[in-house]
C-alpha positions as CSV (number, residue, x, y, z in Angstrom):
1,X,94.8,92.4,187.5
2,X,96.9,89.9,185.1
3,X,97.3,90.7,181.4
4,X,95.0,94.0,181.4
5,X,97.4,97.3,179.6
6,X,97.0,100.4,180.7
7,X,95.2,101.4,177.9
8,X,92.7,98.9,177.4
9,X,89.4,100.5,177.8
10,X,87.3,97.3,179.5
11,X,83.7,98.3,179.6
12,X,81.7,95.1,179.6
13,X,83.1,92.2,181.6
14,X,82.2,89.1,182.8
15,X,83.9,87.9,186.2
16,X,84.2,83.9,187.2
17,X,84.6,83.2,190.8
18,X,85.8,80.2,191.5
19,X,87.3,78.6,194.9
20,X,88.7,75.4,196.1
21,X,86.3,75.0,199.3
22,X,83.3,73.7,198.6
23,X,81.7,71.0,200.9
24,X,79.8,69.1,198.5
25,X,82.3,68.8,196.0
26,X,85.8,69.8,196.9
27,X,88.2,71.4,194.5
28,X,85.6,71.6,192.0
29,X,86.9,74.0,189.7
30,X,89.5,71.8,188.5
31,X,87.6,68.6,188.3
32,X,89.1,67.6,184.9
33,X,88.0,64.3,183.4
34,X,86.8,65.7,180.5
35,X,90.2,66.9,179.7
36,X,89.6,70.3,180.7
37,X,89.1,71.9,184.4
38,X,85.4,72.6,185.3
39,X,86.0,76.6,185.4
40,X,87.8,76.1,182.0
41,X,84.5,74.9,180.2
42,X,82.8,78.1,182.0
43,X,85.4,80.4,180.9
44,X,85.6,79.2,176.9
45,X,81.7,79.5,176.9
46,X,81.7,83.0,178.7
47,X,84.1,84.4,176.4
48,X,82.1,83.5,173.5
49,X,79.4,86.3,174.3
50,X,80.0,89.0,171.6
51,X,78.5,91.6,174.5
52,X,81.8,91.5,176.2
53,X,85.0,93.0,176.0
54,X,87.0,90.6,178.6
55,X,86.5,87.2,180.6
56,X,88.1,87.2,184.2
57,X,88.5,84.3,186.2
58,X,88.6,85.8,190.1
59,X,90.5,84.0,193.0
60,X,91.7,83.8,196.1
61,X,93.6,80.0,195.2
62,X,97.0,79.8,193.5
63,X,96.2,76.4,192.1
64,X,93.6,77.8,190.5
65,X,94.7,81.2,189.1
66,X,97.9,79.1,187.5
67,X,94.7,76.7,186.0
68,X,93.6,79.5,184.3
69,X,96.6,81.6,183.2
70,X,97.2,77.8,181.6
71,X,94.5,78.0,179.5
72,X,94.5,81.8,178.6
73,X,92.3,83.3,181.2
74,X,92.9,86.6,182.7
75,X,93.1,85.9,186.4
76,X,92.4,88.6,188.8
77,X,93.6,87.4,192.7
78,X,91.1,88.2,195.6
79,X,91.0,87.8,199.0
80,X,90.2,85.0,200.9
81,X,87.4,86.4,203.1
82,X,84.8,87.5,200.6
83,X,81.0,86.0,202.0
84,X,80.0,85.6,198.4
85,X,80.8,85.5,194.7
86,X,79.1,88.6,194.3
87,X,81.9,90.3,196.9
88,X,84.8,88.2,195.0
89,X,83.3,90.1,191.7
90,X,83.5,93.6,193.1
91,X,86.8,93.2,194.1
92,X,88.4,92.1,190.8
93,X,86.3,95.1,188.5
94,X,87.6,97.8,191.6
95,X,90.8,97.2,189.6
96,X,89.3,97.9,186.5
97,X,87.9,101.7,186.5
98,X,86.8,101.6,183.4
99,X,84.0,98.9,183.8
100,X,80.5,100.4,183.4
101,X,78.9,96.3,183.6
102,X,80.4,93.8,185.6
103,X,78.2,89.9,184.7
104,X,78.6,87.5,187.4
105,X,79.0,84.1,186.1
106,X,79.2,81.3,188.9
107,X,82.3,79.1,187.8
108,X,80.1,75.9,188.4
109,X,78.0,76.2,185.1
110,X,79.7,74.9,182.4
111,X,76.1,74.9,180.3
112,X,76.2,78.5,180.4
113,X,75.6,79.7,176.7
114,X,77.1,82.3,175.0
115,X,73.6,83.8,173.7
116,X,72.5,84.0,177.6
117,X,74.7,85.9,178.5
118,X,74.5,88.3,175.5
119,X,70.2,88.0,176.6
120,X,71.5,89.5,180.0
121,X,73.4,91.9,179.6
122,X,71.0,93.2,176.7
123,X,68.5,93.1,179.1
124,X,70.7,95.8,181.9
125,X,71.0,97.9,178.7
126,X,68.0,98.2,177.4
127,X,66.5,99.6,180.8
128,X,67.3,101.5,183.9
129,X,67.5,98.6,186.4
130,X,70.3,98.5,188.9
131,X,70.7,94.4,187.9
132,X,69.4,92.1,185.2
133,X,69.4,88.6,185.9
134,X,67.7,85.6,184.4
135,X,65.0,83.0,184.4
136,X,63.8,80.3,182.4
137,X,60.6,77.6,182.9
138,X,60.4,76.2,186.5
139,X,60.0,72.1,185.4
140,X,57.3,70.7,187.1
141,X,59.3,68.1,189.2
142,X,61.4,71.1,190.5
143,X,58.7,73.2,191.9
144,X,59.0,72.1,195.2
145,X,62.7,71.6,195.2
146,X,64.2,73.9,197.9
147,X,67.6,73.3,196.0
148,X,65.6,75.1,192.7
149,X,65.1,78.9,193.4
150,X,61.6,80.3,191.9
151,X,61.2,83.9,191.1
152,X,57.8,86.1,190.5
153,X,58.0,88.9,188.3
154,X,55.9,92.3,187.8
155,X,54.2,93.2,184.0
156,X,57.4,95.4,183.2
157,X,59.7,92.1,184.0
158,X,61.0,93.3,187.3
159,X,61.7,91.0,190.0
160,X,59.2,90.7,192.8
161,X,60.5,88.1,195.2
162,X,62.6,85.4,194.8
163,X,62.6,82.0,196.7
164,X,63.0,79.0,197.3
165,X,59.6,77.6,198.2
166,X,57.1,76.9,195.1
167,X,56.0,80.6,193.8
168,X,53.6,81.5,193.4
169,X,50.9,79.7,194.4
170,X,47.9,78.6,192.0
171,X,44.8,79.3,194.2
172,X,42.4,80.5,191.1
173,X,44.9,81.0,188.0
174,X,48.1,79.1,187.0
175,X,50.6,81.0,186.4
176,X,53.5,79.1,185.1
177,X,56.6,79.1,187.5
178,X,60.2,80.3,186.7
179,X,63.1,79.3,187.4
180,X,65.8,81.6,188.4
181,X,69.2,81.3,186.5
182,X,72.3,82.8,188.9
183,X,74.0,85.1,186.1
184,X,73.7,88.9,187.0
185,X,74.9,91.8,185.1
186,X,75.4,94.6,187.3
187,X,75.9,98.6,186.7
188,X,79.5,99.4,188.2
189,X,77.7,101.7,191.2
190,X,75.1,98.6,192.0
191,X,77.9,96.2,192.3
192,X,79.9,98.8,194.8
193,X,76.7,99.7,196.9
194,X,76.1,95.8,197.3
195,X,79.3,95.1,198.5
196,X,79.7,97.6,201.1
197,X,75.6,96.9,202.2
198,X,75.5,94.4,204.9
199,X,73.0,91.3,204.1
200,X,69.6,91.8,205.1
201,X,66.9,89.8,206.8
202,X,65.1,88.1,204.3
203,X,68.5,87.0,202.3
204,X,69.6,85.6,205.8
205,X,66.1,83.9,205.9
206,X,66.5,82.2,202.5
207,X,69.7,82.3,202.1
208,X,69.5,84.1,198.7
209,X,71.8,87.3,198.5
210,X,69.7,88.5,195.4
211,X,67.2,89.6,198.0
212,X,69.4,92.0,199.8
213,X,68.3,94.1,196.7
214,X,65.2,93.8,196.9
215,X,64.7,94.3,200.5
216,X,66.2,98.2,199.6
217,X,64.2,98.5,197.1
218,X,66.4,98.2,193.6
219,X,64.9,97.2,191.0
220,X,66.2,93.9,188.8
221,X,65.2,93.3,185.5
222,X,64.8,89.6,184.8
223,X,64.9,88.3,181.2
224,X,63.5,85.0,180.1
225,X,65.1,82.0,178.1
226,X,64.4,78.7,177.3
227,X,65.7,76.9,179.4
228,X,68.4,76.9,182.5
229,X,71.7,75.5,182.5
230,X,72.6,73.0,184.8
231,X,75.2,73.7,187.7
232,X,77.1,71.1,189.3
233,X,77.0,71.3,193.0
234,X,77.5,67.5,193.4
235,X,79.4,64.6,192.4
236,X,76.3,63.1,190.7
237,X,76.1,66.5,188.9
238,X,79.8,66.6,187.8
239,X,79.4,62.7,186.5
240,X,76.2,63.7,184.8
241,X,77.7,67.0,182.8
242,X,81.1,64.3,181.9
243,X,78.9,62.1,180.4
244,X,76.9,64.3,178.7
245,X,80.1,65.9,177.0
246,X,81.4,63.1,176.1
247,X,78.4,62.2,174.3
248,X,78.4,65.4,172.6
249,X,82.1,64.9,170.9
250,X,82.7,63.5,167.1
251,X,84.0,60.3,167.7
């Protein structure tokens, strides 16, 4: 781990992963026409959150841990093999002992607000889940939308299923849909039990690792907010978030 003292006493952190290899949109994280790299807008907004002691930007690309060292990131360097973010996380808080909550924060959501992420990790706090994650109002048009993930909670807000067909289904009551935002917050022992706990057969039938989880029977809390931040996954995402930040600056 870069920049971290001997002393420092990191309890809360939030971990970025970010790689080069995406298929859709390759070398995303430092798509910079805005002027700043895509995991750099991430980053600034992450370390905003007054619930954390540290941001950390996770790996396995040169190119990109230099990115971030040149805008002031901590950078932690991870292997190259990891299936998941989630994996690439556990890694870079191993070298950390004294985390107790690790937040996953996927470094393709440059909406991500600071206030969210303080919502999460208030929500691991304030109850003895293994996980907290997030969800906001499904919109209508998105129901159906494979590309959307959906989530069903209990009455004590504890995730019941997640996926990505329309849930649930309105046969004699509506119940309004949600929408599940990727951020988790994780206790330290979660993070380290899902990383050595081989994917199960419902996450290998959705394609949602989130369900490995539930398929052993944790429990994750989900809190609720207004509405989810938009990830970019494709070019027409990426132009849509430029011009909407553009838009945004004083002239």
């Amino acid at each position: 781990m870069e920049r971290a003292h001997a002393t420092e006493a990191l309890r809360t952190v939030a971990v970025i992963p970010a790689r080069l290899g995406s298929t859709r949109l390759p070398r995303k994280p430092l798509l910079r026409e805005t002027g700043k790299f895509l995991v750099e807008h991430v980053y600034e907004s992450v370390a905003r959150a007054r619930s954390l002691d540290a941001a950390i930007v996770a790996t396995d690309s040169a190119e990109i841990a230099d990115a971030a060292r040149g805008f002031g990131a901590r950078v932690a360097l991870t292997r190259a093999d990891h299936a998941s973010g989630t994996d690439r996380v556990a890694e870079a808080v191993a070298a950390l002992p004294s985390v107790e909550i690790a937040v996953n924060v996927q470094g393709d959501e440059p909406e991500v607000r600071p206030d969210d992420v303080d919502r999460l990790v208030d929500a691991l706090r304030s109850s003895d889940a293994d996980v907290a994650t997030l969800a906001a109002p499904c919109p209508p048009d998105r129901a159906g939308d494979a590309s959307c993930v959906k989530v069903v909670v209990d009455l004590r807000g504890r995730a019941l299923y997640f996926s990505r067909a329309p849930i649930p289904h309105a046969r004699f009551h509506a119940v309004a849909p949600l929408q599940h935002v990727g951020l988790y917050a994780f206790r330290r022992a979660a993070l380290e039990w899902f990383a050595r706990t081989p994917p199960t057969p419902l996450e290998r039938t959705e394609g949602l690792e989130q369900l490995r989880l539930l398929e052993h029977g944790r429990d994750i809390a989900v809190a609720t907010i207004e509405r989810a931040p938009v990830g970019i996954d494709t070019p027409a995402d990426y132009a849509r978030f430029v011009a909407s930040f553009r838009s945004s600056r004083p002239l």
